[in-house]
N, C-alpha and C positions, 0 to 999 in steps of 0.2 A: 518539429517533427515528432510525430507518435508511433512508435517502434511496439505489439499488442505479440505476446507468443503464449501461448497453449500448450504445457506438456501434458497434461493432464495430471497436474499436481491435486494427490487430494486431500492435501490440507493447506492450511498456513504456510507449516512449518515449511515443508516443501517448497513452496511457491516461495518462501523468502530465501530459500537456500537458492533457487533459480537465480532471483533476484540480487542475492549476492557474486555469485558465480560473473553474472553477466556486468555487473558493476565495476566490480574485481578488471574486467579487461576495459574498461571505459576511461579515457583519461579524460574524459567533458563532464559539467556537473548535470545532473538528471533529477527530476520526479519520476522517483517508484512507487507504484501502486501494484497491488494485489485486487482481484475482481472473482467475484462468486460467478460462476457458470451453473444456471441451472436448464430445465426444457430437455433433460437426457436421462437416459437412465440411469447415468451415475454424474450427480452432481461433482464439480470440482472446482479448481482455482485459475486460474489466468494471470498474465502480469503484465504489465507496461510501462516501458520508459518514453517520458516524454523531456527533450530536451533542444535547445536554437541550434544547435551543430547538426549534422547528418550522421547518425553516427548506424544506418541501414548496414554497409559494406561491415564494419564491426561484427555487429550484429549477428548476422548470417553467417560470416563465420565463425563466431560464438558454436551456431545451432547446424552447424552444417550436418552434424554428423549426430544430430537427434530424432525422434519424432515427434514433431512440434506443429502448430499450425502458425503461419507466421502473418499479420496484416500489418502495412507501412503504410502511415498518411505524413504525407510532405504539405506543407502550404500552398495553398491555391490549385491543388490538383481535385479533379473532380470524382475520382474515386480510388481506395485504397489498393494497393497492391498486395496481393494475396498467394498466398503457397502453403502446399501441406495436405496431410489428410482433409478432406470434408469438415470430421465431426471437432476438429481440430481449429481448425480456418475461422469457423463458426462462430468458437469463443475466444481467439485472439479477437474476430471483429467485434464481439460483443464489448470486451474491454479496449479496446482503440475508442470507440463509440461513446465508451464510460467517460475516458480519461477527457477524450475532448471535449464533454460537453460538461464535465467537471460535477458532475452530478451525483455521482457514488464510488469508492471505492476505496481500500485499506492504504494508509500512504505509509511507506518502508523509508522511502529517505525525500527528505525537499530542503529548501534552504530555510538554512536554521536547527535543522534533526541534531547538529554536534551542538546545541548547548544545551542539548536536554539531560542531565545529568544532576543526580542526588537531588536535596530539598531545597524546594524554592516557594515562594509564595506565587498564589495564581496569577499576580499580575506581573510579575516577573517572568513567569513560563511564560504564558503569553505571549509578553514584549519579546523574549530573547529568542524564540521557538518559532516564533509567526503561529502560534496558534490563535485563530480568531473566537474559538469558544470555549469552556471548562461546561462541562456535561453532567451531573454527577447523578449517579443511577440511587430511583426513590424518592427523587426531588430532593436531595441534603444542598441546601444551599451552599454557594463558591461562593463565599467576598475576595477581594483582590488580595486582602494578607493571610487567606487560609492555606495552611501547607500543605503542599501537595507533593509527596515522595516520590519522583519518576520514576524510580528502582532500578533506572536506567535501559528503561526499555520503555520507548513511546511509541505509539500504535495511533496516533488518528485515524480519524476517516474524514472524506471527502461528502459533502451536503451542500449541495448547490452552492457550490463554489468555494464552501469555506473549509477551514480544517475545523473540526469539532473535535477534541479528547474528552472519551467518557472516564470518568473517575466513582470509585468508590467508598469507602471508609475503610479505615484499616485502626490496628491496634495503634497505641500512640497519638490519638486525635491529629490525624493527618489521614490525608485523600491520599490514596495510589492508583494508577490507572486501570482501569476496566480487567484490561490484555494485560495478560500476566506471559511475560516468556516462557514460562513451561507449563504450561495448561494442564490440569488434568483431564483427561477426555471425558466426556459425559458417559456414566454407565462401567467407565472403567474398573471398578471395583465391585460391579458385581454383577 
């Protein structure tokens, strides 16, 4: 089942606070992704938990008392169930659409997320993370013993099907992730 809501988060940070919020009341495990909404005048975030329980009724009441767009697809139903504003609806189904066809989107938690923690070598993350790829922005080559410092915050993304983590150089000859937890926003300083 793929559970797609729309608050109109407009950033990350947002969308993973949703994303935790609704985790928080979940006792099933779940893939959370984040998913860009764009085609509006104000671009924004969407989220989606996809997981083998039903976990709809949850859900819903999670959101009951938000304004959300909400879309549910259950297995072998031939179209999703939808509620909510319009411009809302819109991009829960945009990310429902994402998640299932596993083609794009920011992953928050999947299994494997809790042994991403301090430095490991790439083939270690890897193995222990279920990450299927080390990414590293500029071409800096990943061998499987180069160290990569999660900093305790990992951010894949989803690329046809697979999880990708981009990595960059940092001080110390060692990779850190792309996604830094506390971003500084582009422009911010000036």
């Amino acid at each position: 089942m793929i559970i797609a809501i729309d608050a109109g988060s407009t950033d990350t940070a947002a969308a993973d606070h949703l994303l935790y919020d609704l985790i928080g009341g979940l006792d099933q495990p779940v893939v959370a992704l984040t998913h860009m909404v764009s085609g509006d005048d104000r671009p924004h975030v969407a989220v989606s938990l996809t997981s083998t329980a039903d976990l709809a009724d949850p859900v819903r009441a999670m959101v009951a008392d938000r304004n959300v767009g909400l879309a549910i697809t259950r297995p072998g139903a031939s179209e999703p169930e939808l509620a909510g504003p319009s411009r809302l609806v819109r991009g829960a189904y945009v990310a429902a659409v994402e998640a299932a066809l596993g083609t794009t989107g920011r992953v928050v938690r999947w299994p494997g997320h809790e042994q991403a923690h301090g430095v490991l070598p790439a083939a270690e993350l890897r193995t222990r993370c279920g990450i299927d790829r080390l990414e590293a922005i500029g071409g800096v080559p990943v061998e499987d013993d180069t160290l990569i410092d999660t900093l305790d915050f990992v951010r894949p993304v989803r690329r046809d099907g697979r999880l990708v983590l981009q990595v960059q150089p940092a001080v110390g000859n060692v990779l850190i992730p792309f996604e830094l937890q506390h971003q500084q926003k582009c422009c911010a300083d000036h």
